[in-house]
C-alpha positions as CSV (number, residue, x, y, z in Angstrom):
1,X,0.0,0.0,0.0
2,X,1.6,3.9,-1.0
3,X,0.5,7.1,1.4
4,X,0.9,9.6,-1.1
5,X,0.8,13.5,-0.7
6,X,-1.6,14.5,-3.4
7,X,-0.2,17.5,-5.2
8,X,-2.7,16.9,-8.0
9,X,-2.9,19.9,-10.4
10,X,-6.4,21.4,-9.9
11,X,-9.1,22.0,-12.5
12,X,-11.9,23.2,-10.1
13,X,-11.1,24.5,-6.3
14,X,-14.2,26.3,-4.3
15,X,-12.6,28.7,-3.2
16,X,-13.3,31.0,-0.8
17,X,-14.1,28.3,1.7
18,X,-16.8,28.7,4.3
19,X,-14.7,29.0,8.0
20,X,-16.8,26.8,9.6
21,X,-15.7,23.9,7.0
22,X,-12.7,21.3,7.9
23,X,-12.4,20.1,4.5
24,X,-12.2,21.7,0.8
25,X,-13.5,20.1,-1.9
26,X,-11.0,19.6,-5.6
27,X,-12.3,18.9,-8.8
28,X,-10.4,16.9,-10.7
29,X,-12.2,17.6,-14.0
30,X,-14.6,15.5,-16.3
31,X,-14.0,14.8,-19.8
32,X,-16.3,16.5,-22.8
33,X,-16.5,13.0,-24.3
34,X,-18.4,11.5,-21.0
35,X,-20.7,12.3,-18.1
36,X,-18.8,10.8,-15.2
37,X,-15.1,10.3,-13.6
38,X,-13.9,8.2,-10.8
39,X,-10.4,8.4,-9.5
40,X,-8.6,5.0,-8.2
41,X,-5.2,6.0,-7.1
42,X,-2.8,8.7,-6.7
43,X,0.9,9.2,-6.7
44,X,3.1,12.1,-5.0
45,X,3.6,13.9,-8.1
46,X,0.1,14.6,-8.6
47,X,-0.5,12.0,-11.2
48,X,-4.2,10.8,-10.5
49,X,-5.4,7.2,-12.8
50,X,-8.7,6.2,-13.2
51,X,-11.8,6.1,-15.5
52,X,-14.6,7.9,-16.9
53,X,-17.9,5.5,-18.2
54,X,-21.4,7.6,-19.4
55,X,-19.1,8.0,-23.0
56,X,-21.1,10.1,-25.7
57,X,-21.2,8.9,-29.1
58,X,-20.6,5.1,-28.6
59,X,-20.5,3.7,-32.4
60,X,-22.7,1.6,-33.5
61,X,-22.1,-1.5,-36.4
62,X,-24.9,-0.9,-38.2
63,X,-23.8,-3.9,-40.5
64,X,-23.8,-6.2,-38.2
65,X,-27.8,-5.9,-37.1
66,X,-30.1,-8.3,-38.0
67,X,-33.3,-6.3,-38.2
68,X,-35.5,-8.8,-39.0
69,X,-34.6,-10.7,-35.3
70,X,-38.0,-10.6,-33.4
71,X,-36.4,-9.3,-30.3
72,X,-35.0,-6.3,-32.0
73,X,-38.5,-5.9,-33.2
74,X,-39.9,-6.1,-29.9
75,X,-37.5,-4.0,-27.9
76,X,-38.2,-1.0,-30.3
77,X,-42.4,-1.5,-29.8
78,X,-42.1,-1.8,-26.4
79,X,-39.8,1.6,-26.4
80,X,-42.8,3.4,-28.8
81,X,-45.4,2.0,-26.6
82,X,-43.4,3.4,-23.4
83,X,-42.9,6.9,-25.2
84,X,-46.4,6.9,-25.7
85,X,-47.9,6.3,-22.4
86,X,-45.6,9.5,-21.1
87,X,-47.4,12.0,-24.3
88,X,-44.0,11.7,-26.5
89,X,-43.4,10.7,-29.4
90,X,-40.8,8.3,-30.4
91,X,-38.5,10.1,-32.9
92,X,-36.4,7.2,-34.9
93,X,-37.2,3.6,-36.3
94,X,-35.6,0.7,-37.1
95,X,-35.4,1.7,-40.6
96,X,-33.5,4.7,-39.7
97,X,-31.0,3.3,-37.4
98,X,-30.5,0.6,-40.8
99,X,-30.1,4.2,-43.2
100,X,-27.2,5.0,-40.6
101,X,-29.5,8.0,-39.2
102,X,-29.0,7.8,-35.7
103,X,-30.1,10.3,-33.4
104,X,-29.6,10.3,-29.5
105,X,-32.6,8.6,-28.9
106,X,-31.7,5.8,-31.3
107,X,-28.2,5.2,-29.8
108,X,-29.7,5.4,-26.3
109,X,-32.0,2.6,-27.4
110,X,-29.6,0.6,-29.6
111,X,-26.7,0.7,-25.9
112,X,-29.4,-0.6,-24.1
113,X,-31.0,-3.5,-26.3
114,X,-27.3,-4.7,-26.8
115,X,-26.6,-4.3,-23.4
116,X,-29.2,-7.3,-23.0
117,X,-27.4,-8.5,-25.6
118,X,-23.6,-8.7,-23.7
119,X,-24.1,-13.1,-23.7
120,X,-25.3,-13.4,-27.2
121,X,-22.5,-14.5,-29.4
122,X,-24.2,-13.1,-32.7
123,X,-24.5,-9.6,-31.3
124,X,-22.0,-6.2,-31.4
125,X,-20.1,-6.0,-27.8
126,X,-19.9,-2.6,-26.6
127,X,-18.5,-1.5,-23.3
128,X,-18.5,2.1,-21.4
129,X,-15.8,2.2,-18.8
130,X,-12.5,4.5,-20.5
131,X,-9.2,4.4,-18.3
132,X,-7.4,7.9,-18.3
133,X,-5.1,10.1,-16.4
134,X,-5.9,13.1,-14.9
135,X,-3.1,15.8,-16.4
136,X,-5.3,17.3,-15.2
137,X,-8.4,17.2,-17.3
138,X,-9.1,13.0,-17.6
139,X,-6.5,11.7,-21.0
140,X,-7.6,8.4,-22.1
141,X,-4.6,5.6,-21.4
142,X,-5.0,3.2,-24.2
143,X,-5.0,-0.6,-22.7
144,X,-5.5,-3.3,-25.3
145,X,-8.4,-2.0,-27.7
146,X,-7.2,-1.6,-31.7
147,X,-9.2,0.1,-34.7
148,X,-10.7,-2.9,-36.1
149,X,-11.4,-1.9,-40.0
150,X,-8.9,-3.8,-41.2
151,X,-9.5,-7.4,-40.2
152,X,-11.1,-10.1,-42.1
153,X,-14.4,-9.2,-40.9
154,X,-14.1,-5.5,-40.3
155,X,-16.5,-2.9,-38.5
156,X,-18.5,-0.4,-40.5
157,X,-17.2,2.2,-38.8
158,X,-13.2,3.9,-38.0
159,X,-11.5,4.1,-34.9
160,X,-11.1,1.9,-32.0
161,X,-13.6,-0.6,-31.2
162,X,-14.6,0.3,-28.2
163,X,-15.7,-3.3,-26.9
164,X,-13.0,-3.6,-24.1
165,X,-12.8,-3.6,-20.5
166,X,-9.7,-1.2,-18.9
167,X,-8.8,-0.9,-15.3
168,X,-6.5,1.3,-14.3
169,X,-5.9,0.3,-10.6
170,X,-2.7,2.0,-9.3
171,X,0.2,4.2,-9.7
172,X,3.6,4.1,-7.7
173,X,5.4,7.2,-6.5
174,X,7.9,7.1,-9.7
175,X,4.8,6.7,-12.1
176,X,4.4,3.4,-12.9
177,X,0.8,2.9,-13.8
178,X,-0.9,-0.9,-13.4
179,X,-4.0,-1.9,-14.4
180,X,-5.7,-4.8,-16.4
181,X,-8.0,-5.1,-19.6
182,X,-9.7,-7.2,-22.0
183,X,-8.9,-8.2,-26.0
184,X,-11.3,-6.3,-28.1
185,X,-14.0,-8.6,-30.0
186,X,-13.5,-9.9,-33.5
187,X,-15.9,-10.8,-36.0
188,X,-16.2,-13.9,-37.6
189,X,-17.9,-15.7,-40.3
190,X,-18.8,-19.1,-39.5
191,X,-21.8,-21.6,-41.2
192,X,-23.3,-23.9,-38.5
193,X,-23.5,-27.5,-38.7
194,X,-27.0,-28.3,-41.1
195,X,-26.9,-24.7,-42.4
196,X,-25.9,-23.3,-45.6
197,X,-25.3,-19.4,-44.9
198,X,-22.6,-18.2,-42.8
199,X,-23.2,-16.3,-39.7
200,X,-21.8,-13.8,-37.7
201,X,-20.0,-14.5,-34.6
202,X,-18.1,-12.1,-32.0
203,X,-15.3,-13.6,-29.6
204,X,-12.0,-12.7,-28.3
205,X,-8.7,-13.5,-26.8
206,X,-8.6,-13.1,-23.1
207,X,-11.1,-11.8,-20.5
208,X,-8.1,-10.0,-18.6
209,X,-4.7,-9.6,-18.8
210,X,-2.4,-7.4,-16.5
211,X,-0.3,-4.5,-17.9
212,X,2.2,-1.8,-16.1
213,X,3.3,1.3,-17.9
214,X,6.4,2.5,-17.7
215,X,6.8,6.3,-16.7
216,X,8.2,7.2,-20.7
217,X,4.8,5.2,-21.8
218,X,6.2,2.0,-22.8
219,X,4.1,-0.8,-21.2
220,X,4.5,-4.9,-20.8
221,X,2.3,-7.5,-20.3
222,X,2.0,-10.0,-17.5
223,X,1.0,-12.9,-19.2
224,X,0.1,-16.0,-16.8
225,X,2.0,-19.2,-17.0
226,X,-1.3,-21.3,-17.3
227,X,-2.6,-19.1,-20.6
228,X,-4.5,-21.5,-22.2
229,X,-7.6,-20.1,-24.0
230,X,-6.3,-16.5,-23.0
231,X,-6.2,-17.4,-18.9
232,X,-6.5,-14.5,-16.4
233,X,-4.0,-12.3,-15.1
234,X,-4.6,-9.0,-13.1
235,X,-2.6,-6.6,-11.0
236,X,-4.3,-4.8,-8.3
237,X,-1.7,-2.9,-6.5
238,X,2.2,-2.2,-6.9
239,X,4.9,-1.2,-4.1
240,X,8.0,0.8,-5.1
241,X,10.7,-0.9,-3.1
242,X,13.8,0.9,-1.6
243,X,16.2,-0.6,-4.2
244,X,14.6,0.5,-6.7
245,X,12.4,-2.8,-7.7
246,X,8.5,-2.8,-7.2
247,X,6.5,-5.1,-5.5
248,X,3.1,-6.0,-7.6
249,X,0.0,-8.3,-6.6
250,X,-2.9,-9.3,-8.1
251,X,-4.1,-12.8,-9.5
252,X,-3.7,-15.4,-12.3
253,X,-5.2,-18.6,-13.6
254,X,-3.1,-21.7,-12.4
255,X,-5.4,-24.3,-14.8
256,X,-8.8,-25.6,-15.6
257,X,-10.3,-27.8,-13.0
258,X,-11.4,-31.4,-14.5
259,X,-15.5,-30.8,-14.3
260,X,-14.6,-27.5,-16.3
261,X,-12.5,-29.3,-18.7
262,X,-14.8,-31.8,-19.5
263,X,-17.4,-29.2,-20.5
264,X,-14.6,-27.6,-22.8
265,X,-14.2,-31.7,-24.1
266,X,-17.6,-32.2,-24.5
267,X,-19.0,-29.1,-25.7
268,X,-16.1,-27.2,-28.1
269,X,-14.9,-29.8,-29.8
270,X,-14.4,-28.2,-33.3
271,X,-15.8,-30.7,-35.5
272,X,-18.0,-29.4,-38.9
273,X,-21.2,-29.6,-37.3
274,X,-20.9,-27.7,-34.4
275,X,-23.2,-24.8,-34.1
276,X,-20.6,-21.9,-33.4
277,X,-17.0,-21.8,-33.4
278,X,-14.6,-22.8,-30.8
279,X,-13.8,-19.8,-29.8
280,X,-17.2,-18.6,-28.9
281,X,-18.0,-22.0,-27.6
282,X,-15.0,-21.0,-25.0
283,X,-16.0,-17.5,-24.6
284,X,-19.2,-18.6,-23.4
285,X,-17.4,-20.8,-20.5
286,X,-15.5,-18.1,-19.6
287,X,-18.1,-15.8,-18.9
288,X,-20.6,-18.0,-16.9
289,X,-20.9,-16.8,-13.4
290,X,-19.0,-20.8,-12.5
291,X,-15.5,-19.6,-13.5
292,X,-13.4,-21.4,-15.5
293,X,-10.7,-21.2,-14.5
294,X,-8.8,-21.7,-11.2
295,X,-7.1,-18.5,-10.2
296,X,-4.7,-17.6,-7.0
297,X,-3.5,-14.6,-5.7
298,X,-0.2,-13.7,-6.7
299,X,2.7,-11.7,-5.9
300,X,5.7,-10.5,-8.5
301,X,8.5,-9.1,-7.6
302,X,10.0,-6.9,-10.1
303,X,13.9,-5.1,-10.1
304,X,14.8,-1.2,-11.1
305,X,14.4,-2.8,-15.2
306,X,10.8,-4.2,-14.7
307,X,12.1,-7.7,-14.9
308,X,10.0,-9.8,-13.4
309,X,12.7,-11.4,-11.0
310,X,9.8,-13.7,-8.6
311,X,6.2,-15.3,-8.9
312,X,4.5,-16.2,-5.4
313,X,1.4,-18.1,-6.0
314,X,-0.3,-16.6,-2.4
315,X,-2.6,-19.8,-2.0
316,X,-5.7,-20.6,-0.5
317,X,-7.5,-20.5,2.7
318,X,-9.0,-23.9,2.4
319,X,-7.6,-27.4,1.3
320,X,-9.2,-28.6,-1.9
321,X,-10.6,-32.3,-1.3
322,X,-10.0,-35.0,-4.0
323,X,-13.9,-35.2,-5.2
324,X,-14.0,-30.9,-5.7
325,X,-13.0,-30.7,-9.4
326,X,-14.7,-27.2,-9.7
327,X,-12.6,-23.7,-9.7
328,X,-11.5,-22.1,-6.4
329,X,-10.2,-18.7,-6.2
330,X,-8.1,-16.0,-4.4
331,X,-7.3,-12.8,-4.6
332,X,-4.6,-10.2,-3.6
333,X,-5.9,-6.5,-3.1
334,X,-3.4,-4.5,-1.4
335,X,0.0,-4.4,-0.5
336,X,1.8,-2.5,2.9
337,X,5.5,-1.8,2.7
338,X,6.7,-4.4,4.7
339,X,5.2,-6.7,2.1
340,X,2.0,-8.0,3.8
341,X,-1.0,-8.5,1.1
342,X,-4.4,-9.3,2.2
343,X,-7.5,-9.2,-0.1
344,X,-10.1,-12.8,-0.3
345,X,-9.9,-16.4,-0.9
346,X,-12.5,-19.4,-0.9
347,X,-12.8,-21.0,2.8
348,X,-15.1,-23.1,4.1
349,X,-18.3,-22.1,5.6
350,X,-17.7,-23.8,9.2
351,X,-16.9,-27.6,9.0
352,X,-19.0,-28.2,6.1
353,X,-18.4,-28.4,2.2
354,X,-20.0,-25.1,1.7
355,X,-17.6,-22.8,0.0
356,X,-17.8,-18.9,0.8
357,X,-15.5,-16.0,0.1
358,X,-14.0,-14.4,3.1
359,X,-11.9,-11.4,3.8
360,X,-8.3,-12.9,4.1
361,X,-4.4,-11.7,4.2
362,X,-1.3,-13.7,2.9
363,X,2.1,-13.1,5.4
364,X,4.7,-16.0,5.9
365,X,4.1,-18.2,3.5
366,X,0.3,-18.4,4.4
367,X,-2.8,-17.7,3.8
368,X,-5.0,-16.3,7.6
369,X,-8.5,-15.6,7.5
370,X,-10.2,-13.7,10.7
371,X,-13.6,-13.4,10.3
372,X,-15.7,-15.0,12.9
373,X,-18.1,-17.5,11.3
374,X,-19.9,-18.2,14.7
375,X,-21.2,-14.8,14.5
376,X,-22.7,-15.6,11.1
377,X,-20.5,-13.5,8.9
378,X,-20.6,-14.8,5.7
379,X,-18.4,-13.6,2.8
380,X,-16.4,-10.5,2.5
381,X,-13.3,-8.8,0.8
382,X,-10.2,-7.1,2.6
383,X,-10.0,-3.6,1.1
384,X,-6.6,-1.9,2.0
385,X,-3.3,-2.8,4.9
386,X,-1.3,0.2,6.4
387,X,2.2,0.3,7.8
388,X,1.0,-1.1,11.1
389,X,-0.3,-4.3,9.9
390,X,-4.0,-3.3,10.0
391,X,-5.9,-4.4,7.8
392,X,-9.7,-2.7,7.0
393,X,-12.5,-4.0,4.4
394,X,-16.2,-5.4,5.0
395,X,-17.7,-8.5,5.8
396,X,-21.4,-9.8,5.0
397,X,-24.7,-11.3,7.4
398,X,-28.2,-11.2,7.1
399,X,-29.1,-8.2,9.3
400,X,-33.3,-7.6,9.3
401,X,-33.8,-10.1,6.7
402,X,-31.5,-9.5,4.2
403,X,-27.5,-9.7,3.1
404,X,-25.9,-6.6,4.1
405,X,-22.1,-5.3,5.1
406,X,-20.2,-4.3,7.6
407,X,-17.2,-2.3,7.2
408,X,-14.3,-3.7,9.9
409,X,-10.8,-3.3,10.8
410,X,-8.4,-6.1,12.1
411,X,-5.0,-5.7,13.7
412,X,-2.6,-8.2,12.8
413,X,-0.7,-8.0,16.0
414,X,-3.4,-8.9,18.4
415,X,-5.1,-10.5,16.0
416,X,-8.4,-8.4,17.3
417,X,-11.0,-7.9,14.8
418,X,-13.3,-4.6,15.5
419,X,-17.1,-3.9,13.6
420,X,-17.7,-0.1,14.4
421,X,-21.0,1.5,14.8
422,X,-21.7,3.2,11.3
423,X,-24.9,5.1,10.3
424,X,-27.5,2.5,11.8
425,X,-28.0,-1.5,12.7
426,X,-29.0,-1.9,8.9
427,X,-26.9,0.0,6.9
428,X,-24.3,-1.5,4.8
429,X,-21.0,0.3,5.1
430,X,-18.1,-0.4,3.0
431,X,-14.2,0.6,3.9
432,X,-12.0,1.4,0.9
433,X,-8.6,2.8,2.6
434,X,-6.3,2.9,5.9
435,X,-3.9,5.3,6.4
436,X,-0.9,5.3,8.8
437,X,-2.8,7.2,11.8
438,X,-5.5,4.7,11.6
439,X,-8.1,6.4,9.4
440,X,-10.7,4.5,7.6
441,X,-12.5,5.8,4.8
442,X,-15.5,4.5,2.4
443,X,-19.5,4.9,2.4
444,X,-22.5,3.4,3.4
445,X,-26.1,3.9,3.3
446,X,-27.8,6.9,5.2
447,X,-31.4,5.6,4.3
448,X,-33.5,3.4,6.2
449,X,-35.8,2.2,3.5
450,X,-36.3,-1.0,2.4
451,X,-35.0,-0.6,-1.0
452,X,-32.1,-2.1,-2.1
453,X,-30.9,0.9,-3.3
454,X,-30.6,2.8,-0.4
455,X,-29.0,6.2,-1.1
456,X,-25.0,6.0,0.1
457,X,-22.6,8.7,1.6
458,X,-18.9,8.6,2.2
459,X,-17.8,8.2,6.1
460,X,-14.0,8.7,7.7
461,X,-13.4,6.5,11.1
462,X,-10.4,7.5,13.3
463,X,-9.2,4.5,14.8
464,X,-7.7,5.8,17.8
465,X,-10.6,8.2,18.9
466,X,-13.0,5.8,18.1
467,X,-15.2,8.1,15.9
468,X,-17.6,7.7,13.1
469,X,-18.1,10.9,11.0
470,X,-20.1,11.3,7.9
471,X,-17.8,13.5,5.5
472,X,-20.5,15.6,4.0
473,X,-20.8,17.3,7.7
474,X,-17.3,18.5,7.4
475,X,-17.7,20.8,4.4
476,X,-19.5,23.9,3.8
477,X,-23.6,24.4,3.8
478,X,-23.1,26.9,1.4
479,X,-21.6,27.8,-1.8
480,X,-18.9,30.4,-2.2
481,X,-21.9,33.2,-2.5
482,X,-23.4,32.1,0.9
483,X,-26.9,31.7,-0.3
484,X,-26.7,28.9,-2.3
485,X,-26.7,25.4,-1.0
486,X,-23.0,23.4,-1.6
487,X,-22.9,21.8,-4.8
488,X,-21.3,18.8,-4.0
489,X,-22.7,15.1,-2.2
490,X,-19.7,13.2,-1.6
491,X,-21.2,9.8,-2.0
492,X,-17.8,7.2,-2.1
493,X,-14.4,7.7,-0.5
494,X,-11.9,6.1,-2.2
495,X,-8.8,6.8,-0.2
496,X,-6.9,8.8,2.2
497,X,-3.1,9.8,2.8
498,X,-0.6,10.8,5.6
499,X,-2.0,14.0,5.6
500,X,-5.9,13.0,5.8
501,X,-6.4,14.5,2.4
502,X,-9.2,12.1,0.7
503,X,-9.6,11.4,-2.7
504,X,-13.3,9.9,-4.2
505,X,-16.3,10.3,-5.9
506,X,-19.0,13.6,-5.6
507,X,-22.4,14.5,-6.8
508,X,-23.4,17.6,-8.3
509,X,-25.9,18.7,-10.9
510,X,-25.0,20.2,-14.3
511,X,-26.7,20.7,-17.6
512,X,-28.1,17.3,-19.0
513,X,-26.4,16.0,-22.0
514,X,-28.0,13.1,-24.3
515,X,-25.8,10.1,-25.2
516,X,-23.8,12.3,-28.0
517,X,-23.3,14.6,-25.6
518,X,-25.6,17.7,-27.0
519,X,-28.1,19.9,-24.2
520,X,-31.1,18.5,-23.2
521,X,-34.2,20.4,-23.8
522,X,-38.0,19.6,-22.2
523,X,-40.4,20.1,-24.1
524,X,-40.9,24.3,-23.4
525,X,-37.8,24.6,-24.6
526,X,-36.1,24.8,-20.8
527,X,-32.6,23.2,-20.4
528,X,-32.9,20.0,-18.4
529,X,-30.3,19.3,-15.2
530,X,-29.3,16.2,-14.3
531,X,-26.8,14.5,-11.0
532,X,-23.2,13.3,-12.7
533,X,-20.4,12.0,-10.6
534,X,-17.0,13.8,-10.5
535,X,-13.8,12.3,-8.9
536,X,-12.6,14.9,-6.3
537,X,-10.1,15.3,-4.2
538,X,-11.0,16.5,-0.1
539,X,-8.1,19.1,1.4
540,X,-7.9,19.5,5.4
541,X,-8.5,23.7,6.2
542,X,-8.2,25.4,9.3
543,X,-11.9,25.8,10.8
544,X,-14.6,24.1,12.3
545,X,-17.4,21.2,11.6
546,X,-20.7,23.9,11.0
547,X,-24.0,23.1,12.0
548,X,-26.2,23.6,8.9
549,X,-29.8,25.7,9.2
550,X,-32.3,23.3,9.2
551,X,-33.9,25.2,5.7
552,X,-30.4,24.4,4.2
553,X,-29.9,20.7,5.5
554,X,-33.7,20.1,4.2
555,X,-32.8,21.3,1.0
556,X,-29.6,19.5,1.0
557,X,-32.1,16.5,1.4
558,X,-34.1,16.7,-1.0
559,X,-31.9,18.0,-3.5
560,X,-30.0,14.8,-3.1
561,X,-33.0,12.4,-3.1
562,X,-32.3,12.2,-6.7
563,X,-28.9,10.4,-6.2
564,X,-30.8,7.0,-5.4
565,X,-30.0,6.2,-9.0
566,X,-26.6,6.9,-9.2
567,X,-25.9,4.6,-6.4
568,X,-25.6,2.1,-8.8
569,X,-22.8,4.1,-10.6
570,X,-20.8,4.1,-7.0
571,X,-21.0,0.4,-6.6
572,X,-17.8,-1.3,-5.8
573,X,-16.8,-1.9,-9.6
574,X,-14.6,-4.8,-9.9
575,X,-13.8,-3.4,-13.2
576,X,-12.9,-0.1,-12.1
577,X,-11.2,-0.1,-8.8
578,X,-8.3,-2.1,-7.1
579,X,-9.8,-1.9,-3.7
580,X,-12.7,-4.6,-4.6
581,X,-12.4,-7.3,-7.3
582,X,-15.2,-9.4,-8.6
């Protein structure tokens, strides 16, 4: 794990602060090519990685549609039939979006019927999330997607395909950027057993495969040993060592248990009457919520010339009987300077054969888990380590009827494990980061609704005063003017340094854009506003925590009531963040 002093340059400070205030609030800056940004790590420097998703002007292979497929059809009469019932008027059709006329409305609908689409083999992949660095504004870091118009099978249209996963997942004090991504999909022409026109397929390499950028912008690939049909490699965290090395963890695939493999046997065979080619037939394995592969946390250590100079395989907290042929898994997360990584791994729940994922930390050649299963905690993930060996994260149980969270922190040394109080009995709390003074930060829900999408808000907890706080009380009621109620929610803390700034993801409205990124309109003519989420950065100021008015704090509530949706944006996103790792 790295403490940094974030020196990022700024785009946006509020500034005058209010006295009464303990913390500023730094924009970091959103692209004009997307509605949100999230930051995921930072360096000394200043250099701040992470990603923007809500991209405008997605393309569309309009090529590749088969508008005559009945749930195309469907999609597009239930959307008219919707429009309808809410007086408007649906303004494309199929036929247009065939002509290559495709408004916003059009490409909203065409992202969300392929969306649905994301297992279907015969249908365009797209996918949203856009890794960048913030210099300052967000600069996209390009991981493993290509401009695909020249292949066998091309795209109708230029440019990069856009049909990748990137994860940029942290940055060491020198620069070096990690993170992990996907192949882009291909096309492919392929005539099914029994049939005598060729169809079209997408498919593609690997699912995930770690990279690390050098500070000059020359990158290399950590491929796993076990690569077979692509395998899995991923680094979540890196450690710049005092000689001048780096310490990296993550995961990798180790193999293919047997049940797995017979599928792959069984199933993808490539013979002449299959129904799709093997490399979909595969593609479909890998994505199946039962993993394919067997993967394992994993440590490399690397010297001053990024040669990979040791592979740990980290292990697991369970033994594998003889009659389990299915995948187990663990993962590293985080690493502290003294070389302790902790993140989760399959156990046992109990004594019996059911398997569960609990928070767990690898030290000494083996792998601990701490949880207590006698008080029914049932799954989890280790989120960050500090210096002192403690480690923070959350841990699940069914509290009032259903699954929730608990954020926790655990000290190595004593081997004590501690659940603070956070907002209320049922709220599900999640901790992100731990710094060196014993610090937690994350979020956690501030509604006590039954909905499962409770509206979140981002918390510190000081360790050593014992002391939940809610980090929206320790900025300003008002704006800069006074009068005018602060624009930011910070909904998700994402990490905090030596010097308690804070680094994570705000609220705020702006001017609604449509998915090519144009102003929204109502029907009168009237611009529309919408909530977006900006990655910010939180700066400690002289003054004290203010006691809003109660007009302003009920304003400041129902102004926010509208973030329930965007909760789902501030999820832990495997694919986005280091911290938590699906």
């Amino acid at each position: 794990m790295k403490y940094k002093l974030i020196a990022i340059a700024i785009t946006t400070i509020l500034s005058p602060q209010i006295n009464a205030a303990t913390y500023k609030v730094v924009e970091l800056g959103n692209a004009d090519t997307a509605k949100h940004s999230y930051v995921t790590d930072f360096n000394d420097s200043g250099t701040a990685i992470g990603v923007i998703r809500g991209n405008y002007n997605l393309p569309i292979d309009v090529s590749a549609i088969d508008f005559e497929d009945n749930t195309l059809e469907n999609a597009w009469d239930n959307q008219k039939t919707y429009e309808e019932s809410i007086d408007k008027t649906i303004t494309f059709t199929l036929a247009d979006i065939q002509a290559g006329t495709i408004n916003a409305d059009a490409l909203s609908f065409m992202k969300t019927f392929l969306a649905g689409k994301s297992g279907d083999a015969n249908w365009q992949k797209m996918s949203d999330p856009i890794a960048v660095s913030f210099s300052p504004l967000p600069e996209e870091q390009l991981f493993f997607d290509q401009d695909l118009s020249n292949q066998d099978v091309p795209y109708d249209y230029t440019g990069l395909s856009r049909s990748v996963n990137n994860n940029f997942t942290a940055i060491s004090e020198n620069g070096v950027k990690v993170g992990w991504g996907s192949a882009p999909y291909t096309k492919e022409m392929f005539t099914p057993g029994g049939e005598t026109e060729a169809e079209l397929f997408y498919s593609r390499e690997f699912e995930n495969r770690a990279r690390v950028i050098k500070p000059d912008g020359t990158f290399f690939d950590i491929v796993p040993e076990y690569n077979q049909y692509g395998g899995i490699s991923i680094v979540t965290d890196i450690s710049q060592q005092a000689d001048g090395g780096y310490v990296l963890v993550g995961e990798v695939s180790t193999g293919i248990p047997v049940d797995r493999q017979e599928n792959l046997d069984d199933n993808c065979l490539g013979e002449d009457d299959d129904e799709e080619p093997t490399s979909v037939c595969v593609w479909k394995y890998k994505i199946q919520p039962t993993q394919l592969f067997d993967r394992r946390a994993v440590k490399w250590s690397l010297d001053a010339d990024f040669n990979i100079t040791n592979t740990e395989i980290l292990g697991l907290a369970l033994t594998i009987q003889d009659d389990e042929e299915f995948a187990f898994k663990s993962t590293a997360l985080t690493v502290n300077s003294e070389g302790v990584s902790a993140g989760y791994s399959h156990a046992r729940w109990k004594d019996t054969d059911t398997i569960v994922t609990m928070p767990a930390y690898y030290k000494d050649g083996e792998v601990k888990t701490f949880i207590n299963q006698e008080d029914d905690w049932r799954g989890g993930q280790v989120a960050d380590i500090n210096d002192n060996n403690i480690l923070t994260g959350y841990s699940t149980k069914p509290i009032s009827g259903t699954t929730r969270a608990k954020f926790f922190y655990h000290d190595i040394n004593t081997g004590q494990t501690t659940f603070p109080i956070d907002y209320f009995e049922s709220s599900a709390s999640l901790a992100r980061d731990i710094n060196n003074n014993g610090i937690i930060v994350g979020e956690g829900e501030i509604e006590t609704n039954t909905s499962s999408n409770r509206r979140k808000e981002a918390f510190m907890y000081d360790i050593n005063a014992e002391k939940f706080t809610n980090i929206n009380d320790l900025l300003p009621c008002y704006d800069t003017d006074g009068e005018t109620r602060f624009p930011y929610v910070i909904a998700e803390a994402t990490g905090i340094n030596e010097q308690n700034e804070i680094i994570g993801s705000a609220t705020k409205t702006v001017v609604k854009k449509d998915s090519k990124g144009d102003t929204v309109t109502d029907t009168s003519g009237e611009i529309e506003y919408e909530s977006i989420v900006v990655a910010v950065k939180l700066v400690p100021i002289s003054g004290e925590v203010e006691s809003c008015p109660t007009q302003a704090a009920e304003t400041y509530k129902r102004k926010a009531g509208n973030f329930g949706f965007l909760s789902l944006l501030l999820l832990p996103l495997v694919a986005l963040r280091r911290k938590f790792l699906k």
